[in-house]
VOBA-1610 file (N, C-alpha, C; in pm, whole numbers, padded with zeros to 5 digits, always signed):
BEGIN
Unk-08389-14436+02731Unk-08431-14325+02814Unk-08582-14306+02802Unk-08666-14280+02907Unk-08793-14263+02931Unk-08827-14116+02878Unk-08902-14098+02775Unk-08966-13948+02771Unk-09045-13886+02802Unk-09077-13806+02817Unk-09234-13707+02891Unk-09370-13798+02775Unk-09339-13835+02695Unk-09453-13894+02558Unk-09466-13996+02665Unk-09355-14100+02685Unk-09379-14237+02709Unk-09467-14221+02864Unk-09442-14133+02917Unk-09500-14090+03056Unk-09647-14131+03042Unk-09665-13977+02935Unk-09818-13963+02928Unk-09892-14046+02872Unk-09849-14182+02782Unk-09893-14289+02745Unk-09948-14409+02843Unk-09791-14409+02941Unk-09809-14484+03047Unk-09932-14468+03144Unk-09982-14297+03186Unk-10027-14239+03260Unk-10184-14284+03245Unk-10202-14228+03131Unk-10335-14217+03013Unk-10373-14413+03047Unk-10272-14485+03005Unk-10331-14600+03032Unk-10349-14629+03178Unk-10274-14633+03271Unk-10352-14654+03392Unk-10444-14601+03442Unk-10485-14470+03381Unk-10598-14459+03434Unk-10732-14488+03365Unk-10727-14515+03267Unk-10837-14564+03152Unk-10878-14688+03237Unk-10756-14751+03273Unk-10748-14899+03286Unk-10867-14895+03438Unk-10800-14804+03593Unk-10875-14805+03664Unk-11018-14743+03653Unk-11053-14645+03546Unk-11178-14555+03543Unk-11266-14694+03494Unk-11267-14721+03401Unk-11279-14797+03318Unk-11373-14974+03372Unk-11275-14996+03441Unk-11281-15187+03438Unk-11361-15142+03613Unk-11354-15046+03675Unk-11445-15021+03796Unk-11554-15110+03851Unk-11609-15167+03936Unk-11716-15183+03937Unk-11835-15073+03960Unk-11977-15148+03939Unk-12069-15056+03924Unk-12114-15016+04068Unk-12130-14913+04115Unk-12209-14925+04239Unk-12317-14965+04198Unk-12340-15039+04373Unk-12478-15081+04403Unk-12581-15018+04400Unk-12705-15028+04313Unk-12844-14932+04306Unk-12894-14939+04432Unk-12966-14835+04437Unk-13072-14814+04588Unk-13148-14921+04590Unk-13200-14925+04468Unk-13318-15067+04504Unk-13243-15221+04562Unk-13132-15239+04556Unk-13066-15310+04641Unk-13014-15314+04773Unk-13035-15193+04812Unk-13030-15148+04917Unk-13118-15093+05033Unk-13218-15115+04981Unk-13335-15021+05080Unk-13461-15154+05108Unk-13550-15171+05196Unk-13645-15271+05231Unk-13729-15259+05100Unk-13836-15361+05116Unk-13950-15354+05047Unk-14034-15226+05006Unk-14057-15215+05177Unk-14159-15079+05236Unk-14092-14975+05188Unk-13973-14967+05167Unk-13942-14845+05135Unk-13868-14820+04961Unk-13910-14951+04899Unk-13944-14929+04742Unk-13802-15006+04683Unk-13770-15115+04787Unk-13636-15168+04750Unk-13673-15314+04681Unk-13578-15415+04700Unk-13606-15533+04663Unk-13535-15627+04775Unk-13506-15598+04901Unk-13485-15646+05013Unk-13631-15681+05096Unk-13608-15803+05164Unk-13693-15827+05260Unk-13653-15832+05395Unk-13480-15812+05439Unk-13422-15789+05530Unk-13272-15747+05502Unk-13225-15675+05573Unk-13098-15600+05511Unk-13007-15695+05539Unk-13024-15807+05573Unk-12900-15881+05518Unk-12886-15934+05416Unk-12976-15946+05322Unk-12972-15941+05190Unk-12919-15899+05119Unk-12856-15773+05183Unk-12804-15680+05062Unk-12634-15767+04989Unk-12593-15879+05128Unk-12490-15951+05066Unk-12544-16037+04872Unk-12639-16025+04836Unk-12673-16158+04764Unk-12689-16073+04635Unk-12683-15909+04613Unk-12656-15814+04533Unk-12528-15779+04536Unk-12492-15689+04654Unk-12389-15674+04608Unk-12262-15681+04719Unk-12122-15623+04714Unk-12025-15677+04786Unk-12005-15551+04820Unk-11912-15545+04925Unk-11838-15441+05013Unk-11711-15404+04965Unk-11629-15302+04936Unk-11554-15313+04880Unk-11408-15246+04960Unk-11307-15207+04949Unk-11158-15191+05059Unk-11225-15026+05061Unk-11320-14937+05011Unk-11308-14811+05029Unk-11460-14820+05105Unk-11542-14904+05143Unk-11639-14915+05244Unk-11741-14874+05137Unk-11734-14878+05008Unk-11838-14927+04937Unk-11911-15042+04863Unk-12080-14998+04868Unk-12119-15101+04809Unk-12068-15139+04667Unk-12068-15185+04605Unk-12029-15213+04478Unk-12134-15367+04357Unk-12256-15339+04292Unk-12282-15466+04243Unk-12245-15582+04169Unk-12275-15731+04202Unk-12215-15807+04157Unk-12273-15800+04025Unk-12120-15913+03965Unk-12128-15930+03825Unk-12279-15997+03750Unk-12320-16106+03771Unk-12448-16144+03800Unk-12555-16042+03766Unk-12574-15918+03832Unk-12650-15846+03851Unk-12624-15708+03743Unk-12530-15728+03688Unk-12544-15621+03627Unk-12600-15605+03487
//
């Protein structure tokens, strides 16, 4: 039989697990032009930092962090 303990064990770990192992968002300076204090020279660049992610955020790659 499952108890209210084993719950909150279970619980506690999935969310450690998702808070946790997250990726980082993407910094501004990956995101913004030169001119405007970034490290882009055209915004399609911003693929070669970082990735897009299923909630329409940026998110930086591993590489980069």
């Amino acid at each position: 039989m499952i108890t209210t303990f084993n719950l909150l064990i279970v619980g506690v770990a999935l969310f450690s697990y998702f808070a946790f192992t997250s990726p980082e968002d993407c910094p501004r300076k990956y995101r913004v032009l030169q001119n405007k204090g970034g490290a882009l020279t055209n915004l399609g660049q911003i693929y070669e930092y970082c990735t897009l992610d299923y909630g329409h955020k940026w998110k930086l790659k591993e590489e980069y962090e």
